[in-house]
C-alpha positions as CSV (number, residue, x, y, z in Angstrom):
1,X,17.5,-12.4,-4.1
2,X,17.4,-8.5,-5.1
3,X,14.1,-7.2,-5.0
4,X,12.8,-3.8,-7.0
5,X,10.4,-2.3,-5.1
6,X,8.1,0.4,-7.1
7,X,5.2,2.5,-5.4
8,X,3.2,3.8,-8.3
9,X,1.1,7.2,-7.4
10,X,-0.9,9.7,-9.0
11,X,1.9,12.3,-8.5
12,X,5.3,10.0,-8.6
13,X,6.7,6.9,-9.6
14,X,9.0,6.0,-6.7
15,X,11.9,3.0,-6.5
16,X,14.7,1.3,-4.7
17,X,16.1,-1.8,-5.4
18,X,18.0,-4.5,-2.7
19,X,21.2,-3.0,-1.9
20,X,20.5,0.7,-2.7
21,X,20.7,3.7,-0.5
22,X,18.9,6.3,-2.0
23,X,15.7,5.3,-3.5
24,X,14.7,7.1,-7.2
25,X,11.6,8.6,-9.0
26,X,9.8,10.6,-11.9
27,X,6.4,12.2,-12.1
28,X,3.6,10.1,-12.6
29,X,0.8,12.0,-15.1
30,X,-3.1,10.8,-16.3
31,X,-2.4,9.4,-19.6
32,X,0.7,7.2,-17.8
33,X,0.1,3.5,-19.4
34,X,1.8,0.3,-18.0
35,X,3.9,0.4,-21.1
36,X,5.2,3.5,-20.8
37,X,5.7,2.9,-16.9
38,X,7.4,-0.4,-17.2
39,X,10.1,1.6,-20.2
40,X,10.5,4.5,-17.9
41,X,11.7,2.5,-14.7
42,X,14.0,0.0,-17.0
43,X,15.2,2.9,-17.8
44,X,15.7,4.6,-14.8
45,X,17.2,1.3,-13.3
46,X,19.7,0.1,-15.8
47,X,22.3,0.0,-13.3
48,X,20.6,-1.6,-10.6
49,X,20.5,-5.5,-10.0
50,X,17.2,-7.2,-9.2
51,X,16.0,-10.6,-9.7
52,X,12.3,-10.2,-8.6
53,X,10.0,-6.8,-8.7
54,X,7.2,-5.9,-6.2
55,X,4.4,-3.5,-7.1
56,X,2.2,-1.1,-5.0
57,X,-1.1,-0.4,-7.3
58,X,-3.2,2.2,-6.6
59,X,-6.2,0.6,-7.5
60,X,-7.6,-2.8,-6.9
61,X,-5.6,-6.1,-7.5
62,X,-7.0,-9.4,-8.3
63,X,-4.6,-13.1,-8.1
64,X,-3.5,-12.1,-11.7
65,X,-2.7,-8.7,-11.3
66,X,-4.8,-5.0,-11.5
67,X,-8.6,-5.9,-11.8
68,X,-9.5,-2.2,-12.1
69,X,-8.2,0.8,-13.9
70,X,-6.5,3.6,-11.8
71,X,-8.6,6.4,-11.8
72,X,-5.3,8.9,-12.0
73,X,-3.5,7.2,-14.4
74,X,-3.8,6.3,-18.3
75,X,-5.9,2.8,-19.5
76,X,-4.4,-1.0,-20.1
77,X,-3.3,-2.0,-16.8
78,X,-5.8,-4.3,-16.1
79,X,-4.3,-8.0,-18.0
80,X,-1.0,-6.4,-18.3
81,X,1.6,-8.7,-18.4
82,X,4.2,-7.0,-16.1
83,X,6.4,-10.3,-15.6
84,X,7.0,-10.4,-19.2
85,X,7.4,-6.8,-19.6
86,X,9.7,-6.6,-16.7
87,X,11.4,-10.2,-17.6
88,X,11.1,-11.1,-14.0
89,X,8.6,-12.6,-11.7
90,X,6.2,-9.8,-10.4
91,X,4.1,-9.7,-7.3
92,X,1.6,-6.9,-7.6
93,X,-0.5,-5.8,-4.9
94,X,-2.6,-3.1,-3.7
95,X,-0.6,0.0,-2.7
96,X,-2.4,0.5,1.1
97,X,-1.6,-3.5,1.6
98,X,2.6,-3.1,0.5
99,X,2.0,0.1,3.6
100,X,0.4,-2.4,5.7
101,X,3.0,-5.0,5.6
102,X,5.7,-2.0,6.1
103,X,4.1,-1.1,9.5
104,X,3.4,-4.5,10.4
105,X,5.1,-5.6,13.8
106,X,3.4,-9.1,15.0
107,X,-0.2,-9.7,16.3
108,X,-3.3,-8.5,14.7
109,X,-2.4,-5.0,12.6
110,X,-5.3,-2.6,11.0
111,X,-4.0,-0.8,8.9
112,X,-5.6,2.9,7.1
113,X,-3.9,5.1,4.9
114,X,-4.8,9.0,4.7
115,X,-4.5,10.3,1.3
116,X,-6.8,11.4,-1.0
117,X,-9.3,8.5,-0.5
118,X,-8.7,5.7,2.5
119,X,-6.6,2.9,2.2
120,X,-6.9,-0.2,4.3
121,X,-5.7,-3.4,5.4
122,X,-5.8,-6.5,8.3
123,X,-2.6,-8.3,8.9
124,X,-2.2,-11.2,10.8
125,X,0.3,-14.1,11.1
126,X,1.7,-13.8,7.5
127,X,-1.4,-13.3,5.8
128,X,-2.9,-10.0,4.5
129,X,-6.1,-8.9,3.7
130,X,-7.2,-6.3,1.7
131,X,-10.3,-4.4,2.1
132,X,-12.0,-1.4,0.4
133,X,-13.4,0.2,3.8
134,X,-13.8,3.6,2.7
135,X,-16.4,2.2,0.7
136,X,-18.5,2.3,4.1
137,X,-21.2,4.7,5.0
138,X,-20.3,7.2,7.5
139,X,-22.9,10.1,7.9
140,X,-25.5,12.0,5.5
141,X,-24.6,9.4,3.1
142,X,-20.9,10.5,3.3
143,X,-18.6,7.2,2.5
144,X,-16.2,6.8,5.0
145,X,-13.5,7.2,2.6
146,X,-14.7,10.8,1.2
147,X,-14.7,11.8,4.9
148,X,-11.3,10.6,5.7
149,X,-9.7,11.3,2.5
150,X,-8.2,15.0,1.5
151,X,-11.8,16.2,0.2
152,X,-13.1,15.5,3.6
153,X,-10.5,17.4,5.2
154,X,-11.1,20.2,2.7
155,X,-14.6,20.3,3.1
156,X,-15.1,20.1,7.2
157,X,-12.0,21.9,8.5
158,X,-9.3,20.1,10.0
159,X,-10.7,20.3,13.5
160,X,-14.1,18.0,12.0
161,X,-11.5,15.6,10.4
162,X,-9.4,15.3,12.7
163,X,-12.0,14.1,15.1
164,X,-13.7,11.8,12.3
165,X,-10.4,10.2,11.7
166,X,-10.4,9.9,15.7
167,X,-13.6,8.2,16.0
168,X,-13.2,6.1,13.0
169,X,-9.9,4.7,14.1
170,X,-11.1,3.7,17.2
171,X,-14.4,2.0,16.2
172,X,-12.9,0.2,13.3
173,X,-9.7,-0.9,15.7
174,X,-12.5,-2.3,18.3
175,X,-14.8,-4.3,15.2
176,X,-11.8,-6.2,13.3
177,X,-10.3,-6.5,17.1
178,X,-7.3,-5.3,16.7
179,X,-4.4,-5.2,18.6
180,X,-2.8,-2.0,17.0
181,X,-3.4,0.6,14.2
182,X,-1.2,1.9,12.2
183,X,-2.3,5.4,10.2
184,X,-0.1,5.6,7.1
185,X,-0.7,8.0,3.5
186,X,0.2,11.8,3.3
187,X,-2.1,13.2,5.9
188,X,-1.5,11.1,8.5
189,X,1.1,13.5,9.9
190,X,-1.4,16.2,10.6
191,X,-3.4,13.7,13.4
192,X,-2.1,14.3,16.7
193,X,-2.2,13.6,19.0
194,X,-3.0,9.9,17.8
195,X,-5.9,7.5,18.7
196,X,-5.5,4.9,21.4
197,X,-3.6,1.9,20.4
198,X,-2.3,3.5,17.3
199,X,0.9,4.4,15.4
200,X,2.0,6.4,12.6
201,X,3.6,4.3,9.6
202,X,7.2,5.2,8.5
203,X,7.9,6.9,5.8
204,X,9.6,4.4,3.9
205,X,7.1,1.8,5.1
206,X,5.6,1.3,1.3
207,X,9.3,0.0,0.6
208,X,9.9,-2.1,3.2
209,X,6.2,-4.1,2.6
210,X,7.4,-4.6,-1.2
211,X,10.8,-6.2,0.1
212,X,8.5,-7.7,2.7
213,X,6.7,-9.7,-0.2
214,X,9.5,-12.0,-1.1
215,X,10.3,-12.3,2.2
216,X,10.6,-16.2,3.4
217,X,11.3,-17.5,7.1
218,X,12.1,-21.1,8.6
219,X,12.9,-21.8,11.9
220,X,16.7,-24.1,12.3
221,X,15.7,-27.8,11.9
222,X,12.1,-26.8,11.0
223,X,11.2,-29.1,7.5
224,X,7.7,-27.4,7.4
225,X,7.7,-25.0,3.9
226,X,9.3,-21.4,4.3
227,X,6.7,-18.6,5.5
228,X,5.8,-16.3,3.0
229,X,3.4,-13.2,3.2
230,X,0.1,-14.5,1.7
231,X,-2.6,-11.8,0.0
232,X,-6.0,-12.6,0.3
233,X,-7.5,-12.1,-3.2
């Protein structure tokens, strides 16, 4: 089964299909619509084979797709029909959680993206779960994902931030117990040196969760169903 994977951001539009070596892309812009989106990648991948697609949101995803309008993008993804505009089934999830299952390497895996807000995930034993923790208070009424995203950084110095991110990594790795974090997003190359227990996600780690998605597993002789990656809704 080819897969197209698509990572959809406020900047770019990035893709690689099953097969591929060199992944493609256009700029992304605020009055982008699904419509327009879905035309501009057929178009962009008219000689590529794929059979299935799997799509990073940036925004948050319900068991029938986007439940929320992206707040850097046009309106009307929310009840889009992306399998039929795509004419092929279509697993969407939230962008942090198609990171999280790129970094993911067995046991119990936090996951928290650095970009312009904070991204976040658990994943354990095949089955991811979402969560909005930069939604959490931090300090002064600061959320957490102000602080850890690129307007924190702006606004404390990178010396503040860096030990915010520090602290925050640490207590959140200790409360969901955690064997591992894994710090993805654009400014997680700027913490060093990193938290304990903690790795930096690959660069192509977004592509690798969306192939990741189709992904199915059975042990030789085993008649129990094929593992699959399950999202929490």
């Amino acid at each position: 089964m080819d897969v197209l994977v698509i990572d959809v951001g406020g900047s770019h539009v990035k893709f690689v299909a099953s097969g591929q070596r060199k992944r493609r892309k256009f700029d992304s812009a605020p009055d982008l619509t699904p419509r327009a989106f879905v035309d501009r990648v057929l178009d962009a991948v008219r000689d590529w084979r794929f059979d299935v697609v799997s799509l990073g949101y940036p925004g948050l995803v319900g068991p029938h797709g986007p439940v929320q309008e992206p707040g850097n993008l046009g309106t009307g993804w929310v009840e889009f029909d992306f399998a039929a505009a795509f004419g092929t089934p279509v697993r969407v999830v939230n962008d942090a959680v198609m990171q999280a299952l790129g970094g993911y390497e067995g046991g119990r895996m936090l996951f928290l993206g650095l970009g312009t807000g904070l991204g976040s995930a658990l994943v354990s034993d095949h089955v991811v779960v979402p969560m909005e923790l930069g939604n959490l208070p931090y300090t002064n009424g600061e959320p957490l994902g102000r602080r850890l995203g690129r307007k924190g950084l702006h606004a404390h110095g990178r010396a503040a931030w860096l030990q915010s991110v520090s602290d925050a990594t640490s207590t959140l790795r200790d409360a969901f117990a955690a064997d591992y974090v894994v710090l993805g997003g654009g400014n997680a190359r700027h913490v060093r040196p990193l938290p304990e227990r903690t790795k930096r996600g690959r660069a192509d780690g977004a592509f690798i969760g969306g192939f990741r998605l189709w992904e199915e597993t059975i042990e030789p002789h085993d008649r129990t169903p094929p593992l699959v990656w399950r999202v929490v809704r």
